[in-house]
TIFIRO-502608 format. One record per residue (C-alpha): x, y, z; residue number from 0. Coordinates in nm, 2 decimals. Layout:
<nodes>
<node><X>X</X><Y>Y</Y><Z>Z</Z><n>NUM</n></node>
...
</nodes>
This chain:
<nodes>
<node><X>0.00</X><Y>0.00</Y><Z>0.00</Z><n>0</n></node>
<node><X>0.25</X><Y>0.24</Y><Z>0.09</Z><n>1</n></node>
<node><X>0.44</X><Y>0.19</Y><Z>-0.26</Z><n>2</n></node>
<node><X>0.11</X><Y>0.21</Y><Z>-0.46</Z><n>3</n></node>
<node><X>0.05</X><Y>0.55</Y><Z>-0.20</Z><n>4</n></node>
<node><X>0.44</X><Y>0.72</Y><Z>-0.31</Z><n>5</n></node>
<node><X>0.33</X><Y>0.57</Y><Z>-0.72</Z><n>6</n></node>
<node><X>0.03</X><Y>0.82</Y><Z>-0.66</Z><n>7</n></node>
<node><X>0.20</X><Y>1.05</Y><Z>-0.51</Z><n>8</n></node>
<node><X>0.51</X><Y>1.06</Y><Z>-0.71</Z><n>9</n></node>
<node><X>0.26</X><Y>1.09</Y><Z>-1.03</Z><n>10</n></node>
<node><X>0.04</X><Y>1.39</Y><Z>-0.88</Z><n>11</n></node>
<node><X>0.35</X><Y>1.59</Y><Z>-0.80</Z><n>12</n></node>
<node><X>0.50</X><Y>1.52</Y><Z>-1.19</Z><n>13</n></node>
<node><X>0.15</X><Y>1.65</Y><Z>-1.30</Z><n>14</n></node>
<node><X>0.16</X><Y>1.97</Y><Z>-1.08</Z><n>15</n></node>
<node><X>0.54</X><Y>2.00</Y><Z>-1.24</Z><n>16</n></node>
<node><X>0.43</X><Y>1.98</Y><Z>-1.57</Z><n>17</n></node>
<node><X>0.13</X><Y>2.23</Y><Z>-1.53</Z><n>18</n></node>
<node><X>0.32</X><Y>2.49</Y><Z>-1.37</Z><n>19</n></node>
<node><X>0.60</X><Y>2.40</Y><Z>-1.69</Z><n>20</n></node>
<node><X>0.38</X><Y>2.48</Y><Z>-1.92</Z><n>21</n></node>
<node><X>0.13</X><Y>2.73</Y><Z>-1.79</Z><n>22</n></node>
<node><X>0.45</X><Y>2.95</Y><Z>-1.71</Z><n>23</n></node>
<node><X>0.62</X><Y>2.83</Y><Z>-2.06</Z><n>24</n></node>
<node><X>0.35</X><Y>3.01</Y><Z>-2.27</Z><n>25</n></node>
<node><X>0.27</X><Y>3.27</Y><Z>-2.05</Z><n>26</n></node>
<node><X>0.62</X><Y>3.43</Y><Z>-2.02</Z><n>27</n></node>
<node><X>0.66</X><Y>3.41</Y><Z>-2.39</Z><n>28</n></node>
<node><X>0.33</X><Y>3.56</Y><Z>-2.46</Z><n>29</n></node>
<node><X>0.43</X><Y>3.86</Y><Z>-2.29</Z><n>30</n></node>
<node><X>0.55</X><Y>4.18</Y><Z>-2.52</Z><n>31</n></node>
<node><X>0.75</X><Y>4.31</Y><Z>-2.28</Z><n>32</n></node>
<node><X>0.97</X><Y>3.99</Y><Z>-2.29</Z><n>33</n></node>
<node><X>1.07</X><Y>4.06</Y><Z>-2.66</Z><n>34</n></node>
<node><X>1.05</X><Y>4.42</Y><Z>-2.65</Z><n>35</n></node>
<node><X>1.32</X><Y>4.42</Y><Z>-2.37</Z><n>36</n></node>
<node><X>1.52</X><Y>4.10</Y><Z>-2.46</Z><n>37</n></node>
<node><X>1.56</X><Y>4.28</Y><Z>-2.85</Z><n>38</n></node>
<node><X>1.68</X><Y>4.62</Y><Z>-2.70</Z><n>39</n></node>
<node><X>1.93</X><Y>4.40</Y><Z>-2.48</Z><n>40</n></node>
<node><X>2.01</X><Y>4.26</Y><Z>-2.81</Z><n>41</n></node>
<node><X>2.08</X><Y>4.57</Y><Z>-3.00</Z><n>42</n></node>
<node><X>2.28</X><Y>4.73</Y><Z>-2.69</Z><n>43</n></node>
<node><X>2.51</X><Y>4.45</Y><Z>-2.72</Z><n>44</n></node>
<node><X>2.55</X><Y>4.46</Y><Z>-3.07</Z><n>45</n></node>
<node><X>2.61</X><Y>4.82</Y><Z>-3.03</Z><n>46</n></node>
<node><X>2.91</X><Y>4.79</Y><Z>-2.79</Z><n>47</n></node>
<node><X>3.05</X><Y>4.53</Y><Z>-3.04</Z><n>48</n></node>
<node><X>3.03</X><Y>4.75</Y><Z>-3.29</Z><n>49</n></node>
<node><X>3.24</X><Y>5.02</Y><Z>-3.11</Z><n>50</n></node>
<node><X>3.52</X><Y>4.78</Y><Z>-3.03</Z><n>51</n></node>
<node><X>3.55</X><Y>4.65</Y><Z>-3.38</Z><n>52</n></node>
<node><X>3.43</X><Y>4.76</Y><Z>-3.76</Z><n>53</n></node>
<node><X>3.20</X><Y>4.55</Y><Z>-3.93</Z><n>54</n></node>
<node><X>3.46</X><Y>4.46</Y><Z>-4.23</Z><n>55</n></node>
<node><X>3.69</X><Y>4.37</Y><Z>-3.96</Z><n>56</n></node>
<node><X>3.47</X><Y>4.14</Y><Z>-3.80</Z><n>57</n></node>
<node><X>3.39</X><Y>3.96</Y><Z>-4.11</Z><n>58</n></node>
<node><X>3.74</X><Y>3.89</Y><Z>-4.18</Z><n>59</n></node>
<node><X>3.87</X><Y>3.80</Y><Z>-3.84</Z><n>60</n></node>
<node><X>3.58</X><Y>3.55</Y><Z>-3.88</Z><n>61</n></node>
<node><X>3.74</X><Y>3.42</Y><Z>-4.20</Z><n>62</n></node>
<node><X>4.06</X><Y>3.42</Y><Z>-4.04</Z><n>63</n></node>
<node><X>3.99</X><Y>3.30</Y><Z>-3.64</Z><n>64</n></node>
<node><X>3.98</X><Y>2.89</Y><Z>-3.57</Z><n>65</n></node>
<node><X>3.62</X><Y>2.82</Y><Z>-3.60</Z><n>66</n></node>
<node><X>3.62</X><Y>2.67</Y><Z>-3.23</Z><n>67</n></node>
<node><X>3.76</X><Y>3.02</Y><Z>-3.06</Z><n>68</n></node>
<node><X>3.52</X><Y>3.22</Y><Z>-3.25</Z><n>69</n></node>
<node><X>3.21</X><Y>3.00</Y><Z>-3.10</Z><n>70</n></node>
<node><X>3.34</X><Y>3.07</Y><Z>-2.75</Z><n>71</n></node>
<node><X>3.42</X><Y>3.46</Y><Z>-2.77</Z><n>72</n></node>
<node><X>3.04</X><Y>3.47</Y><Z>-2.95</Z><n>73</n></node>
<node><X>2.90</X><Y>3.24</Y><Z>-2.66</Z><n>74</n></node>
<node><X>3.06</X><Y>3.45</Y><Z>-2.44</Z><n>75</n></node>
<node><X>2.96</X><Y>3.80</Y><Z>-2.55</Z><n>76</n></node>
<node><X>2.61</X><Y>3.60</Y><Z>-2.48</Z><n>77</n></node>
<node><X>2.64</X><Y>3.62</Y><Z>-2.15</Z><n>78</n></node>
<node><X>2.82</X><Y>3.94</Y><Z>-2.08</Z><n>79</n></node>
<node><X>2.47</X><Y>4.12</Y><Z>-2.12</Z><n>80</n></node>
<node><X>2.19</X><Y>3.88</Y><Z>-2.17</Z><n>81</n></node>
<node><X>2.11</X><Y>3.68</Y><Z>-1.86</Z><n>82</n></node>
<node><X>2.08</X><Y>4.02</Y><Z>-1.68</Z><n>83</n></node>
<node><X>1.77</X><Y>4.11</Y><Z>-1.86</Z><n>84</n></node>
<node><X>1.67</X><Y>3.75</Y><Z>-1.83</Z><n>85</n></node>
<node><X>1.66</X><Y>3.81</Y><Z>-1.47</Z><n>86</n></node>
<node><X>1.47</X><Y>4.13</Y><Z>-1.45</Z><n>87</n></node>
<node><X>1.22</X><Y>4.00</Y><Z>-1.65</Z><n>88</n></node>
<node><X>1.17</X><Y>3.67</Y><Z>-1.43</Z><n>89</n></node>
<node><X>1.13</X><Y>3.87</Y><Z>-1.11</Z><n>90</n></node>
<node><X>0.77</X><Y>4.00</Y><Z>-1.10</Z><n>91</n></node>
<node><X>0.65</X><Y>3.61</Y><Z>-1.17</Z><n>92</n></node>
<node><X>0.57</X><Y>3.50</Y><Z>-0.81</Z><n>93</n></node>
<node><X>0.51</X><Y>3.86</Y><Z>-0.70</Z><n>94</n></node>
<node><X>0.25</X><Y>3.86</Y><Z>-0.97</Z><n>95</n></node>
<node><X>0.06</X><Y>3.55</Y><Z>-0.90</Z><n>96</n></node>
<node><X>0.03</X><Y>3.63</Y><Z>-0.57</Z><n>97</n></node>
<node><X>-0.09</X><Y>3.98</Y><Z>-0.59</Z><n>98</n></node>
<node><X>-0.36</X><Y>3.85</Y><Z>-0.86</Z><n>99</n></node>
<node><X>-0.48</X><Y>3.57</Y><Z>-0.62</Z><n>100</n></node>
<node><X>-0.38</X><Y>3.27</Y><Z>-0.84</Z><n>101</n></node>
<node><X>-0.08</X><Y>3.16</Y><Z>-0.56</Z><n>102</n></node>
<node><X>-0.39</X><Y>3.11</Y><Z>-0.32</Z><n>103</n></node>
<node><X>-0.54</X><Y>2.90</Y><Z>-0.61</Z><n>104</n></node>
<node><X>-0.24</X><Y>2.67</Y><Z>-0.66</Z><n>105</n></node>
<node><X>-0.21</X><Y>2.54</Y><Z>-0.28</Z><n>106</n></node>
<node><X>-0.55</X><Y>2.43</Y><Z>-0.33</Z><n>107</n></node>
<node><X>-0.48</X><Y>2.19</Y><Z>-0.57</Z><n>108</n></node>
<node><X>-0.30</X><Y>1.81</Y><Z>-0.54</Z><n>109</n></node>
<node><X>0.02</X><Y>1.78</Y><Z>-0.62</Z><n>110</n></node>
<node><X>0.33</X><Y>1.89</Y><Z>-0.46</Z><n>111</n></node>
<node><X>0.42</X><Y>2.27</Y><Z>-0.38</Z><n>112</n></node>
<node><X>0.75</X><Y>2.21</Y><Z>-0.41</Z><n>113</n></node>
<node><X>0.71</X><Y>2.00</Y><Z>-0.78</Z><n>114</n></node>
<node><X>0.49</X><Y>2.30</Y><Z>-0.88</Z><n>115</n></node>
<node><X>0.77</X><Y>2.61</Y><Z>-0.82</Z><n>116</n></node>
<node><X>1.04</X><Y>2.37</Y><Z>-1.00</Z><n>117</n></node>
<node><X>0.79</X><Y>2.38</Y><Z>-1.24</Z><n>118</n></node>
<node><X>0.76</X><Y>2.79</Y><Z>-1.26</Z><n>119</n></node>
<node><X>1.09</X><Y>2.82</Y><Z>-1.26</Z><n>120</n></node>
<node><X>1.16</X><Y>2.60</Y><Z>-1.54</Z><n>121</n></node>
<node><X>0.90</X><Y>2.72</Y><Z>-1.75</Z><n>122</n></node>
<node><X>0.98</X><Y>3.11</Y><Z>-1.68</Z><n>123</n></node>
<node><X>1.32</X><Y>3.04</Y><Z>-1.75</Z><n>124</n></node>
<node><X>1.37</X><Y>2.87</Y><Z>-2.04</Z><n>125</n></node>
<node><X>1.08</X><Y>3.09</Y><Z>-2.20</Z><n>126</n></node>
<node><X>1.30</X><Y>3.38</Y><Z>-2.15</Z><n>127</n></node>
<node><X>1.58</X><Y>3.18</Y><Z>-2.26</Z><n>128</n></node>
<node><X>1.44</X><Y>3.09</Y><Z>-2.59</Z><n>129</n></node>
<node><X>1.46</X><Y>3.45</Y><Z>-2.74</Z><n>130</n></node>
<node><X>1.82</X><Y>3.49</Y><Z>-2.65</Z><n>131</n></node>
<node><X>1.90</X><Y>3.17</Y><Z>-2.79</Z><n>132</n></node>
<node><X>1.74</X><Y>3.23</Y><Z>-3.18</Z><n>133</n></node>
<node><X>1.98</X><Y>3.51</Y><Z>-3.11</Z><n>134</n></node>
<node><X>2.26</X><Y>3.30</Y><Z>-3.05</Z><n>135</n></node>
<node><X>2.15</X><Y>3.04</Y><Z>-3.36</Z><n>136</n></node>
<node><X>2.14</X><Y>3.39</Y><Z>-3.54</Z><n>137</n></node>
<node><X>2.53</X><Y>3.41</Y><Z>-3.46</Z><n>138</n></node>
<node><X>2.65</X><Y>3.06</Y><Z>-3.50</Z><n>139</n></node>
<node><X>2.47</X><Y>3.08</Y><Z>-3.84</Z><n>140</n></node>
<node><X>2.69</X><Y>3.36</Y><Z>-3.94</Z><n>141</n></node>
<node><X>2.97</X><Y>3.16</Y><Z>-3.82</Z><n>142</n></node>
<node><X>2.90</X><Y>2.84</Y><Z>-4.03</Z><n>143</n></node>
<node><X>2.86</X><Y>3.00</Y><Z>-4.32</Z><n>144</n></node>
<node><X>3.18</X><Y>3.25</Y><Z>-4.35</Z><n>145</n></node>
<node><X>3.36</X><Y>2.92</Y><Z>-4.18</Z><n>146</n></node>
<node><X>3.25</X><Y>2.62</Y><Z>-4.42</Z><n>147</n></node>
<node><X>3.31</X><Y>2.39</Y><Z>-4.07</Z><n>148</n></node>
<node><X>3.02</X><Y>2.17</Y><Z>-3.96</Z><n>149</n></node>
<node><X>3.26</X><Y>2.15</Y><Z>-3.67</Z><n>150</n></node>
<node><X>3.11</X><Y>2.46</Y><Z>-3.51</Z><n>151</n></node>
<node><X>2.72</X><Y>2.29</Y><Z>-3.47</Z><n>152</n></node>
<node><X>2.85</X><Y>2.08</Y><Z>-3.23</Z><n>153</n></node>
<node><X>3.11</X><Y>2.36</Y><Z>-3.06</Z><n>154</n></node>
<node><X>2.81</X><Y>2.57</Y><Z>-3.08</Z><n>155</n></node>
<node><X>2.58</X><Y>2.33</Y><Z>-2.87</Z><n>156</n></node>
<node><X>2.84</X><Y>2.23</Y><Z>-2.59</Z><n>157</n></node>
<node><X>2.96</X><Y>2.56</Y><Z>-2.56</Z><n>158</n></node>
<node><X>2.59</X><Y>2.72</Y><Z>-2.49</Z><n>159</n></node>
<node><X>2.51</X><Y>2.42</Y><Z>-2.27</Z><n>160</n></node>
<node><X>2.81</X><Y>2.45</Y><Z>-2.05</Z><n>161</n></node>
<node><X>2.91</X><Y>2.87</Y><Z>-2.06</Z><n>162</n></node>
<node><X>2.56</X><Y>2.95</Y><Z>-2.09</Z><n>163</n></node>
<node><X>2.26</X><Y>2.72</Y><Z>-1.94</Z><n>164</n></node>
<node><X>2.41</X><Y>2.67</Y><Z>-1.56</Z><n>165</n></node>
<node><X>2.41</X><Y>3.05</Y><Z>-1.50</Z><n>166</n></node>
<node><X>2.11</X><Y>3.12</Y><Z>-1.68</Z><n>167</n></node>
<node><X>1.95</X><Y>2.88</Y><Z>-1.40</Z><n>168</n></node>
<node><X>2.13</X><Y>3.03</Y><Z>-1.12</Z><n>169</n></node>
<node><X>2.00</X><Y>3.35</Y><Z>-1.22</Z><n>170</n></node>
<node><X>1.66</X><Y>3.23</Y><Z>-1.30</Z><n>171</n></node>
<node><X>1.65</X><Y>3.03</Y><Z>-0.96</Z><n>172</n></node>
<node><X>1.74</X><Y>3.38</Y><Z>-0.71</Z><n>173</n></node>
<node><X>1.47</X><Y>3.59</Y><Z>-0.99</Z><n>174</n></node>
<node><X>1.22</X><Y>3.35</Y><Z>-0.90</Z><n>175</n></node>
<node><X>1.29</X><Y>3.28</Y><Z>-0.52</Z><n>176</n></node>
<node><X>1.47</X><Y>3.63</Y><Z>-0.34</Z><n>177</n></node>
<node><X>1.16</X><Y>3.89</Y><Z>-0.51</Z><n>178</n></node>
<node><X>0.94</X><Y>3.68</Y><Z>-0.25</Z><n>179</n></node>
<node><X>1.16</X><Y>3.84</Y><Z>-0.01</Z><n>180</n></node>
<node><X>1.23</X><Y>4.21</Y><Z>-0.12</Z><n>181</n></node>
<node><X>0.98</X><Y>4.45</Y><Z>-0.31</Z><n>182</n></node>
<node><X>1.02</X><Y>4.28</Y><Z>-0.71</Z><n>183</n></node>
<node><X>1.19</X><Y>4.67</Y><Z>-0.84</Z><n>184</n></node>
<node><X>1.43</X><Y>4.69</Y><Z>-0.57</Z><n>185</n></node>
<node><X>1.52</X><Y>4.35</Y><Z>-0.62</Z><n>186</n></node>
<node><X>1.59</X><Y>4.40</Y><Z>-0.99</Z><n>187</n></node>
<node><X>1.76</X><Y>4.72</Y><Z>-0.92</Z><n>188</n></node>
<node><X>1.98</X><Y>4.55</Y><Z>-0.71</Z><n>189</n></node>
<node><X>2.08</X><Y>4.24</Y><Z>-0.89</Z><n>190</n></node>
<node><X>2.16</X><Y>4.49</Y><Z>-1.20</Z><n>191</n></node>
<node><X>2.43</X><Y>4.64</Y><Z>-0.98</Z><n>192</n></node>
<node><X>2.52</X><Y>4.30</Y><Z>-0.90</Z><n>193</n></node>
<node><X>2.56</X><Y>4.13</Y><Z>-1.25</Z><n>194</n></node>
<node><X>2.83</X><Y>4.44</Y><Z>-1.35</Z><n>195</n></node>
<node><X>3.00</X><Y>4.43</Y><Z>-1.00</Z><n>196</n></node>
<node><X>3.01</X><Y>4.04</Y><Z>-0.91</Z><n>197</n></node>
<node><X>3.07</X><Y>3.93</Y><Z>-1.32</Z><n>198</n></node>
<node><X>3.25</X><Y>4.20</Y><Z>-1.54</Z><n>199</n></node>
<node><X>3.42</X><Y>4.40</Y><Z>-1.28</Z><n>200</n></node>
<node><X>3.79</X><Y>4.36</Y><Z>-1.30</Z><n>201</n></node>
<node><X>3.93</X><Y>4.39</Y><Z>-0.95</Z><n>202</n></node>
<node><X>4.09</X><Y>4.70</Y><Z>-0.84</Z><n>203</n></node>
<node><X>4.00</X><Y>4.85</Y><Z>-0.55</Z><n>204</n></node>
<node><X>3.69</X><Y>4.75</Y><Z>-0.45</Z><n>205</n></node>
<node><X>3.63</X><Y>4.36</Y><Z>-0.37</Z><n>206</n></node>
<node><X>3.42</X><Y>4.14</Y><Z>-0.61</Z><n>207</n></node>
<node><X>3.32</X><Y>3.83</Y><Z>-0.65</Z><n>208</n></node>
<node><X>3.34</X><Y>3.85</Y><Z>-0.98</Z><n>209</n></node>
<node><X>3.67</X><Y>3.61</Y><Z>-1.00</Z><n>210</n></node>
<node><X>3.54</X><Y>3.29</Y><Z>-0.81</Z><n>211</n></node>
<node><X>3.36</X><Y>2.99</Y><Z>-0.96</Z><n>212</n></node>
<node><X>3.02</X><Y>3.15</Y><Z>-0.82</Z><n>213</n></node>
<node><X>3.01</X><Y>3.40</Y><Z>-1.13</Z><n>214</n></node>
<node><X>2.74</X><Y>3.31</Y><Z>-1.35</Z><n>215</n></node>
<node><X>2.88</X><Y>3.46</Y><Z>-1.65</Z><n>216</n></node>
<node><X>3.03</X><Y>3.12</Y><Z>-1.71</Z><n>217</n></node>
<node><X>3.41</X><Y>3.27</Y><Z>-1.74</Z><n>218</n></node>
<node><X>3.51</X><Y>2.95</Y><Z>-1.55</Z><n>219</n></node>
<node><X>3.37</X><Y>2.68</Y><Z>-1.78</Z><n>220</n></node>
<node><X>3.49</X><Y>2.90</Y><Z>-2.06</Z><n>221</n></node>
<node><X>3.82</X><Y>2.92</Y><Z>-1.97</Z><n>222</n></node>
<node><X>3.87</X><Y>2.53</Y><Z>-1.79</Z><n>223</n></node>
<node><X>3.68</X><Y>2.40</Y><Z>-2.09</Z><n>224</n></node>
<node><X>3.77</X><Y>2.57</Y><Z>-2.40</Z><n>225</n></node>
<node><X>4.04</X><Y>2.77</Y><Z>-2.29</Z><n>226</n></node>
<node><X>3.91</X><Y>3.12</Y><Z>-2.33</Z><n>227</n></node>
<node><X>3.70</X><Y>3.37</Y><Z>-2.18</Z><n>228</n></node>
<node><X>3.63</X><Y>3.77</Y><Z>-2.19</Z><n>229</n></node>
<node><X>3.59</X><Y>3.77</Y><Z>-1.80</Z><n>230</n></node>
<node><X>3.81</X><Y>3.86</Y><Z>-1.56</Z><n>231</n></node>
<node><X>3.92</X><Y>3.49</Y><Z>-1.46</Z><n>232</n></node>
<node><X>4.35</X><Y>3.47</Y><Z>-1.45</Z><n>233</n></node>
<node><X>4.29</X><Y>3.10</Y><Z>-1.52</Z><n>234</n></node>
<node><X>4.08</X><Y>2.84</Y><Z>-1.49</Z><n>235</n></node>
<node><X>4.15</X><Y>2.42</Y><Z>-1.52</Z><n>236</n></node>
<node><X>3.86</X><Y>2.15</Y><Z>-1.60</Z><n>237</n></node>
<node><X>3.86</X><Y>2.07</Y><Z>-1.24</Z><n>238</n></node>
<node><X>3.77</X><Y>2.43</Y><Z>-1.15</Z><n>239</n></node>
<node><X>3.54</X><Y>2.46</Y><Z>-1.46</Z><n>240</n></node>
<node><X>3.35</X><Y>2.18</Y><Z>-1.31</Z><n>241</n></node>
<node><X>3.33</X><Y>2.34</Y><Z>-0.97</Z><n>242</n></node>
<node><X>3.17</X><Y>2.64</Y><Z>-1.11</Z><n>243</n></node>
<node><X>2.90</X><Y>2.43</Y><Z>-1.33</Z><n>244</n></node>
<node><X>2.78</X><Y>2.21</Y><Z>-1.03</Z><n>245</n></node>
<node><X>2.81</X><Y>2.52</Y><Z>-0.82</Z><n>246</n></node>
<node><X>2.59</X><Y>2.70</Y><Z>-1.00</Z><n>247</n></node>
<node><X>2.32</X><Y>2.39</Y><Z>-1.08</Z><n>248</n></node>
<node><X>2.32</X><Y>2.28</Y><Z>-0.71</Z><n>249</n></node>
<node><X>2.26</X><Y>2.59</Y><Z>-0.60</Z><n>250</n></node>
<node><X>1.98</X><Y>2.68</Y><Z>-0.83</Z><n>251</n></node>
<node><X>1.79</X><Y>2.34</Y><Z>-0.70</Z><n>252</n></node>
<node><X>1.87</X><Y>2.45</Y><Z>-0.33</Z><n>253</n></node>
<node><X>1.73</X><Y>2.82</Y><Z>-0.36</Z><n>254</n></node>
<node><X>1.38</X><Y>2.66</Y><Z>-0.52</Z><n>255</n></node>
<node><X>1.38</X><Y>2.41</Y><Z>-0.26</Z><n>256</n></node>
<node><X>1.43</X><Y>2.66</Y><Z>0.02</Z><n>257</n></node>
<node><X>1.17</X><Y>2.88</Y><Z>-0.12</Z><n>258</n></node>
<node><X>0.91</X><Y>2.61</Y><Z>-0.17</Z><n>259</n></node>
<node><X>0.98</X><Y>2.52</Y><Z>0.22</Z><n>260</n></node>
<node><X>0.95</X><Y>2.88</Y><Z>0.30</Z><n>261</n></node>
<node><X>0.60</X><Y>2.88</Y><Z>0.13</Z><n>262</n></node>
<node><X>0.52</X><Y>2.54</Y><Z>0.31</Z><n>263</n></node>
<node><X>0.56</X><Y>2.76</Y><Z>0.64</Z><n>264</n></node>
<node><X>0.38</X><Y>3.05</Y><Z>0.53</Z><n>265</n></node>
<node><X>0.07</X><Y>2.83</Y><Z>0.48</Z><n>266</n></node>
<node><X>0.11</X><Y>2.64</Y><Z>0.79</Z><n>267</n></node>
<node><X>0.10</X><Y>2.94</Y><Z>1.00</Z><n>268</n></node>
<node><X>-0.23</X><Y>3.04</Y><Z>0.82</Z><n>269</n></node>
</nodes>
């Protein structure tokens, strides 16, 4: 009985999961503001790319650059921006549901609390993702076709699952959880200040962060993996590369497992 009891169990909770996935999925990419702001964060960064080098030189340092270093620096210029404006727009998800009532809806239904924010996350996430990653195709297409490699599809792929996915989770993980915490605009104001101070500052005089495997920017993994990166990291082995990936993903599952126990106290004290 007690097998048959954590079968039913185990199968309401994967159904809460996959109904908070989806739900969230198509909401968040539904939303104008995601693309407007994602497409401006776009353009910015094209912008400071365009100051730093001409187009005609881009094109031929393209032509001229091993196809493997050009995937990372492109990957990488994907995260020096991007994942910010992920995070802002994530922020005002949980914030949201609960000021239109339909938090106080979910706890009514089976299924596990917990299952149902992994869920929210996951959906929020990667729908916010997805934009910024037809961006990134949009790149790595340029890239095969002044390059003639097939060698950069897979580059490409390994490249945006290991520089780019674990810190786009880590950051999705603290936008969904921490705005339960602190008023959602103060939150995003802060963790703006954050991603240039604790990722791209280069340390000088004021202490960062932004040199330990806890960066999200992926410089780490970059650098350990594929030996290059635009951030600030001196140097960087597989070993610590794979310090700063598991970091990053087992911290993402702890922060939505702490929030979904901190909800599980909120209700019991009701």
């Amino acid at each position: 009985m007690s097998k048959q009891r954590e079968a039913k169990q185990s199968r309401k909770s994967f159904t809460a999961f996959r109904g908070a996935f989806k739900y969230e999925f198509h909401m968040q990419l539904r939303r104008p503001v995601l693309w407007i702001v994602l497409l401006l964060s776009e353009l910015l960064m094209l912008g400071l790319m365009s100051r730093l080098v001409t187009l005609h030189d881009l094109l031929l340092s393209l032509r001229l650059t091993p196809p493997m270093l050009t995937v990372v620096i492109w990957t990488n210029s994907i995260n020096y921006l991007l994942p910010a404006a992920l995070g802002i727009l994530i922020a005002d998800r949980l914030p949201r549901d609960k000021r239109t009532g339909v938090q106080e809806l979910l706890t009514t239904l089976p299924g596990s609390q917990t299952a149902r924010l992994f869920g929210k996350f996951l959906g929020s996430t990667l729908a916010t993702l997805l934009p910024i990653f037809l961006f990134y195709c949009l790149g790595i297409a340029v890239i095969l076709f002044l390059s003639r490699s097939l060698l950069v599809l897979p580059l490409a792929l390994a490249t945006f699952a290991t520089i780019v996915l674990p810190g786009v989770l880590f950051v999705g993980a603290c936008a969904t959880a921490l705005p339960t915490l602190i008023w959602p605009p103060l939150y995003q104001f802060l963790f703006l200040g954050y991603w240039f101070w604790g990722n791209l500052y280069v340390p000088r005089n004021i202490p960062t962060i932004s040199t330990t495997i806890l960066t999200p920017v992926g410089g780490y993994m970059s650098s350990g993996f594929f030996g290059y990166t635009l951030f600030p990291i001196a140097y960087a082995s597989v070993f610590t590369g794979c310090m700063s990936l598991l970091l990053l993903l087992t911290l993402s599952i702890l922060i939505i497992l702490a929030l979904g126990s901190y909800q599980n106290w909120q209700l019991q004290k009701l």
